[in-house]
TORROPA-308971 format. One record per residue (C-alpha): x, y, z; residue in three letters. Coordinates in Angstrom, 1 decimal, m for minus. Example, Ala and Ser with C-alpha at 12.3 -4.5 7.8 and 13.67 -1.06 7.14 Angstrom:
+--------+--------+--------+------+
:      X :      Y :      Z : type :
+--------+--------+--------+------+
:   12.3 :   m4.5 :    7.8 :  ALA :
:   13.7 :   m1.1 :    7.1 :  SER :
+--------+--------+--------+------+
This chain:
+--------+--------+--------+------+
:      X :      Y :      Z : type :
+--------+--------+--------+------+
:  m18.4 :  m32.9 :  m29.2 :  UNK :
:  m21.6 :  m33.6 :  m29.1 :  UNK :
:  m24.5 :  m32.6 :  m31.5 :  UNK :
:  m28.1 :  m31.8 :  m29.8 :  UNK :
:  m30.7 :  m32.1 :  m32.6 :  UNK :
:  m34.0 :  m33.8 :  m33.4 :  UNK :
:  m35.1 :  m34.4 :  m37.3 :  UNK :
:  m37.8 :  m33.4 :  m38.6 :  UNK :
:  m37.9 :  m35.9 :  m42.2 :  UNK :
:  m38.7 :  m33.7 :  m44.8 :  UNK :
:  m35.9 :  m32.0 :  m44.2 :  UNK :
:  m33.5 :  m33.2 :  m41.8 :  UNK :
:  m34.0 :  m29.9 :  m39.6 :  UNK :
:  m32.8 :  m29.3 :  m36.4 :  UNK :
:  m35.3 :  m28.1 :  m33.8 :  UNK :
:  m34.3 :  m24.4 :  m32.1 :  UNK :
:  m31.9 :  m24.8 :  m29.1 :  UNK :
:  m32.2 :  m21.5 :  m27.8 :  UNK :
:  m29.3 :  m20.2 :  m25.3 :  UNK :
:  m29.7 :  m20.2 :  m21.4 :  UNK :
:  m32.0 :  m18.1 :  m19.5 :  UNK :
:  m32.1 :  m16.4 :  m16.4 :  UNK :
:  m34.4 :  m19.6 :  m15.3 :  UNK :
:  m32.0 :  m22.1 :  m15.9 :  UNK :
:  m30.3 :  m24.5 :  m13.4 :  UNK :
:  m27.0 :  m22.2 :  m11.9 :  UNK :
:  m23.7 :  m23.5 :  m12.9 :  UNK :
:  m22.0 :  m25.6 :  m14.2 :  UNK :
:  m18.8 :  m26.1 :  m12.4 :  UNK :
:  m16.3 :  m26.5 :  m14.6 :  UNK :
:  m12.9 :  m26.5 :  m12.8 :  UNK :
:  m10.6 :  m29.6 :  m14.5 :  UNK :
:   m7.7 :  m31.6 :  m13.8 :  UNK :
:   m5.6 :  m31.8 :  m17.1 :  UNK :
:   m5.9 :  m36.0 :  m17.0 :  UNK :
:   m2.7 :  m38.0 :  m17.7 :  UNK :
:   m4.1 :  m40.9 :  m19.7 :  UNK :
:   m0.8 :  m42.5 :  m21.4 :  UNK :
:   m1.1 :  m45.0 :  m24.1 :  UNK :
:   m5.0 :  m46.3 :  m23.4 :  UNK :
:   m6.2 :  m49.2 :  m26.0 :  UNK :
:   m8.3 :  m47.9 :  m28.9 :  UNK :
:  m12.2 :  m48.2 :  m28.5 :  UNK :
:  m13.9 :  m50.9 :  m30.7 :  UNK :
:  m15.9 :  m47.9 :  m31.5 :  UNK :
:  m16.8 :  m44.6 :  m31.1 :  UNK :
:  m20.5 :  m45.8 :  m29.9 :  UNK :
:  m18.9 :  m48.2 :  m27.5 :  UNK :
:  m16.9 :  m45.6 :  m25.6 :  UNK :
:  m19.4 :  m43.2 :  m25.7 :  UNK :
:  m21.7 :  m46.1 :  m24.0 :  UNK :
:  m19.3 :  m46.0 :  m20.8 :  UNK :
:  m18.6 :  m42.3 :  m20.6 :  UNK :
:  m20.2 :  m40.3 :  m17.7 :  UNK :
:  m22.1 :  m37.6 :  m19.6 :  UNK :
:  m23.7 :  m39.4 :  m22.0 :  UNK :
:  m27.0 :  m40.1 :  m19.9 :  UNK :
:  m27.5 :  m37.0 :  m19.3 :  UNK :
:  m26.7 :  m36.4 :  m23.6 :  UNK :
:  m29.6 :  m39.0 :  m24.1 :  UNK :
:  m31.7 :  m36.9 :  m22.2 :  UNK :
:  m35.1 :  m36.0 :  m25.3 :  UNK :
:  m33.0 :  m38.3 :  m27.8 :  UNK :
:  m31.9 :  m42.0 :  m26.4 :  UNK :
:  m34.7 :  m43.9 :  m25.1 :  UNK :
:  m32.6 :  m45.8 :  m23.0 :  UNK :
:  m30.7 :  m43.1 :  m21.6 :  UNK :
:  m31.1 :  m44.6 :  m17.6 :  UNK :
:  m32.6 :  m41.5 :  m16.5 :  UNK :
:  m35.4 :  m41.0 :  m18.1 :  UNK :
:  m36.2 :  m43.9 :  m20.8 :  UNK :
:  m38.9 :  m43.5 :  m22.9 :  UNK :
:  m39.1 :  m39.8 :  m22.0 :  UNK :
:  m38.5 :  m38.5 :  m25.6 :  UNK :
:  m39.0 :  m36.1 :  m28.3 :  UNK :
:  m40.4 :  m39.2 :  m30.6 :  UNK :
:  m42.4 :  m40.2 :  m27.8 :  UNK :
:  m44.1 :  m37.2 :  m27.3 :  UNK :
:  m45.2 :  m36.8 :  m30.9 :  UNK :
:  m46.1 :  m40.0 :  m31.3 :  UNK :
:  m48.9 :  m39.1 :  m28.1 :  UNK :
:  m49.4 :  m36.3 :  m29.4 :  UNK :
:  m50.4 :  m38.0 :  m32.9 :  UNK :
:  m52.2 :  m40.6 :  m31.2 :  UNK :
:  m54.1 :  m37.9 :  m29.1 :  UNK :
:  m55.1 :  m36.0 :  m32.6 :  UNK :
:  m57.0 :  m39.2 :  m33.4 :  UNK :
:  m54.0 :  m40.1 :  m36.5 :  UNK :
:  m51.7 :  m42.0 :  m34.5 :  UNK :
:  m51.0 :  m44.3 :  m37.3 :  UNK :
:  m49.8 :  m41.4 :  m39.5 :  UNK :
:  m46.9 :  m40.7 :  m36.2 :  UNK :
:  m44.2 :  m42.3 :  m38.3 :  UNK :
:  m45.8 :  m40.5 :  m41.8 :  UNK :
:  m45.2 :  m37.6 :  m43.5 :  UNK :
:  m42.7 :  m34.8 :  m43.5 :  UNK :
:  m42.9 :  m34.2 :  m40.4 :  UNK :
:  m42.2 :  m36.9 :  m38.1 :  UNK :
:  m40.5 :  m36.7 :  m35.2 :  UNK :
:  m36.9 :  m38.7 :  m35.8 :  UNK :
:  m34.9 :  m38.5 :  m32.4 :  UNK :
:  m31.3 :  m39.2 :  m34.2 :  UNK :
:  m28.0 :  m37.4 :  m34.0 :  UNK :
:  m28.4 :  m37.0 :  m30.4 :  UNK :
:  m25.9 :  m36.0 :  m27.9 :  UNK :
:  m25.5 :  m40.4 :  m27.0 :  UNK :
:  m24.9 :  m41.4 :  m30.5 :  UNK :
:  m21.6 :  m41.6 :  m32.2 :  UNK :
:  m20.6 :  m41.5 :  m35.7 :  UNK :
:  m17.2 :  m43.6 :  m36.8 :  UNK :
:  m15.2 :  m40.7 :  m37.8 :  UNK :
:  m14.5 :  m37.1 :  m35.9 :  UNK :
:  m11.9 :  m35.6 :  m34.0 :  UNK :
:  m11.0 :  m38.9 :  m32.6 :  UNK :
:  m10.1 :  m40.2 :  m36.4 :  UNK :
:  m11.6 :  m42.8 :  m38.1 :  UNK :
:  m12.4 :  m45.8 :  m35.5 :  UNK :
:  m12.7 :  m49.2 :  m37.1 :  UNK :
:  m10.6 :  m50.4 :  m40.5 :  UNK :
:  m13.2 :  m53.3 :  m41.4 :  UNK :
:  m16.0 :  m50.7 :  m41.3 :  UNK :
:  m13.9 :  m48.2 :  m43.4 :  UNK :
:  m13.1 :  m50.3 :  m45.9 :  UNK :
:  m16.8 :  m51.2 :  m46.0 :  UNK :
:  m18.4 :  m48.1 :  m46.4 :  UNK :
:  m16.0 :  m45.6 :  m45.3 :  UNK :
:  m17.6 :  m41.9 :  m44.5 :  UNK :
:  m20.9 :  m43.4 :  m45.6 :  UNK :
:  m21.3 :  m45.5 :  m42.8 :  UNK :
:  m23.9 :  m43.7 :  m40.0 :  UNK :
:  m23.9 :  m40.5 :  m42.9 :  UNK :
:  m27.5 :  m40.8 :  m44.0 :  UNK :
:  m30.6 :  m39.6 :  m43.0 :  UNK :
:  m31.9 :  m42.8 :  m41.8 :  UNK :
:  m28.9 :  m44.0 :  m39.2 :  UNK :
:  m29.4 :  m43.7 :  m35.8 :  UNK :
:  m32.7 :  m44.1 :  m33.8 :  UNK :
:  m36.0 :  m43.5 :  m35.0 :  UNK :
:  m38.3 :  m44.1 :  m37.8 :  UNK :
:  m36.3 :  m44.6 :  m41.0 :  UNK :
:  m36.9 :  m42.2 :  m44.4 :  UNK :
:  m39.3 :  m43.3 :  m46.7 :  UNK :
:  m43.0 :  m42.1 :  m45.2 :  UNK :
:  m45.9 :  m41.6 :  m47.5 :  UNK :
:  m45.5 :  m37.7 :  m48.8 :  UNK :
:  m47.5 :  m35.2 :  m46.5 :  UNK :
:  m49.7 :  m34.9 :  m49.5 :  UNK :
:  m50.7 :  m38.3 :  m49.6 :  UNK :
:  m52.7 :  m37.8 :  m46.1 :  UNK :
:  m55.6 :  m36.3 :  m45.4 :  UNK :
:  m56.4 :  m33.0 :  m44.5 :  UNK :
:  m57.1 :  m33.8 :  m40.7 :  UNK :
:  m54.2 :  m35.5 :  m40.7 :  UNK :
:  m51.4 :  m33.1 :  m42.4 :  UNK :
:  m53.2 :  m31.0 :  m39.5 :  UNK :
:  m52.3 :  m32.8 :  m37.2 :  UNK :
:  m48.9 :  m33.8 :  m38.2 :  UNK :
:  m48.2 :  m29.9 :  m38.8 :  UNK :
:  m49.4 :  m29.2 :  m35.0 :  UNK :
:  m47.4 :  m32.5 :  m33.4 :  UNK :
:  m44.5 :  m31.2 :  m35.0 :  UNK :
:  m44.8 :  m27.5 :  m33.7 :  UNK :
:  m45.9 :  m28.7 :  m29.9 :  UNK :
:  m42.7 :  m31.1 :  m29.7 :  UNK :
:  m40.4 :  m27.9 :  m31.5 :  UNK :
:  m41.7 :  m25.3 :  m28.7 :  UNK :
:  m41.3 :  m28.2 :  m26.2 :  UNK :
:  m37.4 :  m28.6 :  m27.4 :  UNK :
:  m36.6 :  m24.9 :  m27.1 :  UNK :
:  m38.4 :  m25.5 :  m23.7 :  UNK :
:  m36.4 :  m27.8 :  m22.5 :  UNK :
:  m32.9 :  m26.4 :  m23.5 :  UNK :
:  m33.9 :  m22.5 :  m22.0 :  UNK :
:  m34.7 :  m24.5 :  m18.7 :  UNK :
:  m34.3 :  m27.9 :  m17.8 :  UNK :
:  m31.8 :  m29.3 :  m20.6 :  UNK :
:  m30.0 :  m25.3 :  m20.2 :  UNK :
:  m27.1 :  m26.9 :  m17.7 :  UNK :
:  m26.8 :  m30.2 :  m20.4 :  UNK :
:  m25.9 :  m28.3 :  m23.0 :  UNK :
:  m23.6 :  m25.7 :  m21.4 :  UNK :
:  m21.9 :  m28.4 :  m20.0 :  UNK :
:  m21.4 :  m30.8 :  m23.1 :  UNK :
:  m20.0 :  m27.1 :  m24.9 :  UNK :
:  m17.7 :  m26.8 :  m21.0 :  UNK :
:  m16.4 :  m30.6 :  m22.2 :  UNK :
:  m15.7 :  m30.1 :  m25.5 :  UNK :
:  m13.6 :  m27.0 :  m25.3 :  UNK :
:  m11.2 :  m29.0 :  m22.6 :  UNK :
:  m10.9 :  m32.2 :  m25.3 :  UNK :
:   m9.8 :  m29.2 :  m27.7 :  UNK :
:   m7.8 :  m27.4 :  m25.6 :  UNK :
:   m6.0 :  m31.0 :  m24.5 :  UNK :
:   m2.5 :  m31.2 :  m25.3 :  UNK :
:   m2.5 :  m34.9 :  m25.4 :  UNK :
:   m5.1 :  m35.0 :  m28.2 :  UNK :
:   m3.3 :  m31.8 :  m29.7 :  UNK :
:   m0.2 :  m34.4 :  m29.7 :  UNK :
:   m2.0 :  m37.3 :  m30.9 :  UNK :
:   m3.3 :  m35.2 :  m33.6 :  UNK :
:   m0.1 :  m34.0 :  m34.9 :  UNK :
:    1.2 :  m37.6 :  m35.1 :  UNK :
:   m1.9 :  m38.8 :  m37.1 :  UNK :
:   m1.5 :  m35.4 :  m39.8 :  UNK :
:    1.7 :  m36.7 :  m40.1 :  UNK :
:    0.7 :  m40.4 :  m40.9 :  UNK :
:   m2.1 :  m38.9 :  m43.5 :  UNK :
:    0.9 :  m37.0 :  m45.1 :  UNK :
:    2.7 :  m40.2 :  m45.6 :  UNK :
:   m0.3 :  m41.6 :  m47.3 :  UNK :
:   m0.6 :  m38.6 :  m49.7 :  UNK :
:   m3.4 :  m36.7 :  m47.6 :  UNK :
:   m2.8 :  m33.2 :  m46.7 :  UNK :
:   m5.4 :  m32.6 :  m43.4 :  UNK :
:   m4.8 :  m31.7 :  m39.9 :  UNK :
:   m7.9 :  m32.0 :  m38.5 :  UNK :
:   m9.7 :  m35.5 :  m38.4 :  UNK :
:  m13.2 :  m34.1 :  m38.5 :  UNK :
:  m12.8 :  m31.7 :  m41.1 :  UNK :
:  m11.6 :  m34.2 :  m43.3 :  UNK :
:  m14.9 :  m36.2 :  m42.4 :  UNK :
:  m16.8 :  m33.7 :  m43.3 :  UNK :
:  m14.7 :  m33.0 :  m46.7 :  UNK :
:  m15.4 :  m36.2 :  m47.8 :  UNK :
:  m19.1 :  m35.8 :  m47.0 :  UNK :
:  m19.7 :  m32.7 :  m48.8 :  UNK :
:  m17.9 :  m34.2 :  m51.8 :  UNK :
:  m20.2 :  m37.5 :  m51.9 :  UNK :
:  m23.4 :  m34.8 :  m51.3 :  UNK :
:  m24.1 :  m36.6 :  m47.5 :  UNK :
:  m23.4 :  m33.5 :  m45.4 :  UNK :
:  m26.2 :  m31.3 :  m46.4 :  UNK :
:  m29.8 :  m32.4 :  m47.5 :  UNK :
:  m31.9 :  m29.9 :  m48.8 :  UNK :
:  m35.7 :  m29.6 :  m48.5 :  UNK :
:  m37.5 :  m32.2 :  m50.3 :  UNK :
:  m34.2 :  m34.1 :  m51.5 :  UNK :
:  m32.2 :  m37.1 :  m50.5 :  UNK :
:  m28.5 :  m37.4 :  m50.4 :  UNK :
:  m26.8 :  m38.0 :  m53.9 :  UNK :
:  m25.9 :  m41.3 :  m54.7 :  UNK :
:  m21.7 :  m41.1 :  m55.3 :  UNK :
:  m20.6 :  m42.7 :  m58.6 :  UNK :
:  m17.8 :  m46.0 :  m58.1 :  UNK :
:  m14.9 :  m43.4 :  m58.4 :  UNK :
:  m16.1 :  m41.5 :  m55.5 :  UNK :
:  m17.0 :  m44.2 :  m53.7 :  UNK :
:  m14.1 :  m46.0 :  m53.8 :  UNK :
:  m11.9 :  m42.8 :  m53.3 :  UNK :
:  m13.6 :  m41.9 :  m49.9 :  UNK :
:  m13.3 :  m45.5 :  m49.1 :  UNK :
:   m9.4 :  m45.5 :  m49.4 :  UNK :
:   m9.6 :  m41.9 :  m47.6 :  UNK :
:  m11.0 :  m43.6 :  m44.9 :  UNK :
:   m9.0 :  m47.1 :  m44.7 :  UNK :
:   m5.9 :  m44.4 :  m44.4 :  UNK :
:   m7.6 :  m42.5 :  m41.8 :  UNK :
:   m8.9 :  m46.0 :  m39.2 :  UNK :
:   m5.0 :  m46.6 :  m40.3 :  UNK :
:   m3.2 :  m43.5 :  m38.6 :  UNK :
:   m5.9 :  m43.0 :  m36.0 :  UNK :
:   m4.8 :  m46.9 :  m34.9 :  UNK :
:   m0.7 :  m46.1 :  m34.9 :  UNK :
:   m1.4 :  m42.5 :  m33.7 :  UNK :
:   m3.4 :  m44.0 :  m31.2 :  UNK :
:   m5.6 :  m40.7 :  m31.3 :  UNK :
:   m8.6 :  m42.8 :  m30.8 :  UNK :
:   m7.5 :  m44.0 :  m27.8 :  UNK :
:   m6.2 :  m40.7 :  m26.3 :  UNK :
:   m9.2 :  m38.6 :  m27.4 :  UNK :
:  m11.8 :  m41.1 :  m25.4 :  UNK :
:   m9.9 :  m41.2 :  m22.1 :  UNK :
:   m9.2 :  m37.6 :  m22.5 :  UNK :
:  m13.2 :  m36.5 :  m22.5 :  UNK :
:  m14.1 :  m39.8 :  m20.5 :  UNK :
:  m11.9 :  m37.9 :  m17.5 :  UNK :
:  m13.5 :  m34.5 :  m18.2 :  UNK :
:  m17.1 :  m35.9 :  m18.2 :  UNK :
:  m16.6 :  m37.4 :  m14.9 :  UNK :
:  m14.8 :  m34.4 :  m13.1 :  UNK :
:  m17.5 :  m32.3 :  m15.0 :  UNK :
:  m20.3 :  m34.9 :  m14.0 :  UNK :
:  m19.2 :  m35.0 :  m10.3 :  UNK :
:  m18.9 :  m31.6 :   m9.4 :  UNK :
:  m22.5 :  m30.7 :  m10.6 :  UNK :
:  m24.2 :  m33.8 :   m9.9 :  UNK :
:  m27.2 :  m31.5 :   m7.4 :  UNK :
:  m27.4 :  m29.6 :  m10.9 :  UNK :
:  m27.8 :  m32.6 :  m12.8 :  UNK :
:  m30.3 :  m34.5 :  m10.7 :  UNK :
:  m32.2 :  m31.4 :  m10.5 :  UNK :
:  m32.0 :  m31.2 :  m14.5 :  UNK :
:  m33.4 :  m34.6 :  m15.1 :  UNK :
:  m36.3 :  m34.4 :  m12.2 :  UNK :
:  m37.3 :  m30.8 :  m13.9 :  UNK :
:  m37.2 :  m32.6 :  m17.7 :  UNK :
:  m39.4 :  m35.9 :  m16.5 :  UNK :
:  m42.0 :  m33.7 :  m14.7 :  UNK :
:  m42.1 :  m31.0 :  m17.9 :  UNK :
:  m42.3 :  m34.2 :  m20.2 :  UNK :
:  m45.2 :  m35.1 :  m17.9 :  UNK :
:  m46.5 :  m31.8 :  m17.6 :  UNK :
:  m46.9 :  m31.2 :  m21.6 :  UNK :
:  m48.7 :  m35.2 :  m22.2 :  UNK :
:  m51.6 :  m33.4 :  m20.2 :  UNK :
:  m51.6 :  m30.4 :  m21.9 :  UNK :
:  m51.8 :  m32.3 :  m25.3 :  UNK :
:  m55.5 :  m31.8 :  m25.7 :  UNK :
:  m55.3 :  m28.1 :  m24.9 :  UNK :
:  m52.0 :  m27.8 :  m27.1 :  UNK :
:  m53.9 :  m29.2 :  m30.8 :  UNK :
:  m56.8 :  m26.8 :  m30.2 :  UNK :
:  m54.4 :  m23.9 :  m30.2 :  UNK :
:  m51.4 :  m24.6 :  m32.2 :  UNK :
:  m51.1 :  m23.6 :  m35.7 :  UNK :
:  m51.2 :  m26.4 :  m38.7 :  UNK :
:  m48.0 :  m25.2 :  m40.8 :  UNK :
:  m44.6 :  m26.0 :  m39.8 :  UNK :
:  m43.7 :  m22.7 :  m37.6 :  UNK :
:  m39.7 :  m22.8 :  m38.4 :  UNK :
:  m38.9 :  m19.5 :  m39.4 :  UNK :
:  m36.6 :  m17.7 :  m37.0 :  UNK :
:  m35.2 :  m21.1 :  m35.1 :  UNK :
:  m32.4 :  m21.9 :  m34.6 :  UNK :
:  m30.8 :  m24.4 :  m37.2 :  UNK :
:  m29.6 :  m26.6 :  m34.3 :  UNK :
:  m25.5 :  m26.7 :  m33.1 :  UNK :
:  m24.2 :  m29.2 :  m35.1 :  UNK :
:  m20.5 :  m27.3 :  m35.6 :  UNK :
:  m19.0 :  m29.0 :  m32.7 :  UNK :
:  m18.0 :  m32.8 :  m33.6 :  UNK :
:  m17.6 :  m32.9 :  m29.8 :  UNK :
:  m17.8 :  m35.6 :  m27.3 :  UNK :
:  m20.1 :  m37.6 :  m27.9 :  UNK :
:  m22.3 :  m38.0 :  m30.2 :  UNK :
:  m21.3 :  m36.4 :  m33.2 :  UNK :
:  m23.0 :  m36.9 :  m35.1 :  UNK :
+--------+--------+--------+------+
């Protein structure tokens, strides 16, 4: 499925997606058609058939800046005005806690439920490839350490980073409320599929003929992640760099995994599967969803004029306890992760 987070860098956090409220959009629909999709060719990657999938504008929504319904209109953008409107604009991209709009619902990584998609890449870099903290969109890792600013602007940054956090959970109680129900509606018809449930039992049994004992695509992703130290980053640390032996292991874990996904022809299956559930899902609520996006771009607008008011009132130091970690269990549709 798809992962909803923005990153702060000194951590790799997740901003708070609080559930639905009362004041969210009413719905979704989310009546289905179980889709008959045959033998459809694999994807050239898992990017590429996210890229033609209904949903995935809408998943772009506060991450993607081309997302076609609001570009531009993003998490990043709206800390880097609200830097530039604290008089430290040239520290947006600095310090711990810059705004990083990656792992959004629009972007893909090369391995989850669907398999591994993509031999040449496996054999590459297998489970590394996409796994660090600097892949997707956004300003890569590496900015100057928060104590290497000055006072007004570790201020500042510490504020920008608490008005865009309060503007996520925002966002996701209101406006983004219907997004995310509906991404969690999609992914729990892709695992309930018996076509994919199919697909994956052919592909468990090709991993079993290659000496691997998994039957569940993603988990094994994420095995191999916590075993070269990628999945989790702690505060203040970057992932571990794996020694030959590992690396080479996970890159043969993954060569078999693009190997059985291509003759299980799970890749192929899973995407056609969630492509038809995004577009029945997508059709049926498209008043909700136009509604959704109108509400996002004017609260966007909204809080760039409130900027001013916001950084004489918001507190300097990172206000994280009790927020969510962010809802990155569910590989789901699109973006993963």
């Amino acid at each position: 499925m798809r992962i909803l987070r923005i990153g702060l860098l000194v951590c790799c956090c997740c901003a708070g997606l609080a559930a639905c409220t009362a004041s969210a959009p009413k719905g979704p629909v989310a009546t289905v058609t179980v889709p008959s999709v045959g033998k459809p060719a694999m994807p050239v990657s898992a990017q590429a058939a996210l890229s033609s999938e209904a949903f995935t504008p809408y998943a772009g929504l506060g991450a993607s800046t081309d997302d076609g319904l609001a570009p531009g209109v993003t998490y990043d953008a709206l800390h880097t005005a609200c830097m530039n409107d604290a008089g430290y604009g040239q520290y947006a991209n600095d310090g711990p806690y810059a705004i990083r709009a990656n792992r959004g619902l629009a972007f893909a990584q090369p391995a989850g439920p669907w398999g591994y998609l993509g031999t040449a890449l496996a054999a590459q870099e297998g489970f590394e490839a996409g796994a660090g903290p600097g892949s997707g969109p956004g300003p890569s890792p590496g900015p100057e350490p928060l104590s290497s600013l000055s006072a007004g602007a570790q201020a500042a940054a510490g504020k920008c980073a608490n008005i865009v956090l309060d503007f996520n959970d925002a966002m996701f109680n209101r406006a983004l409320a219907i997004v995310e129900t509906m991404n969690n509606d999609i992914s729990d018809d892709v695992a309930r599929d018996g076509a994919i449930g199919n697909a994956t039992k052919a592909w468990s049994a090709c991993m079993a003929k290659n000496g691997y004992t998994s039957s569940d695509p993603d988990a094994l992703a994420q095995a191999e992640l916590s075993d070269l130290g990628l999945r989790f980053v702690t505060p203040g640390s970057g992932p571990s760099t794996p020694t030959a032996a590992q690396n080479a292991a996970q890159i043969a874990t993954a060569v078999a995994d693009a190997n059985c996904t291509t003759s299980s022809d799970l890749g192929g299956i899973y995407y056609a599967v969630q492509a038809s559930y995004e577009q029945q899902i997508v059709n049926a609520n498209q008043v909700a969803l136009n509604v959704a996006v109108r509400e996002y771009k004017a609260a966007f607008a909204g809080e760039l004029r409130k900027l001013p008011a916001l950084l004489r009132t918001s507190s300097a130091k990172l206000q994280l306890p009790g927020r969510s970690p962010g809802r990155a269990g569910k590989p789901a549709k699109k973006k993963s992760g």
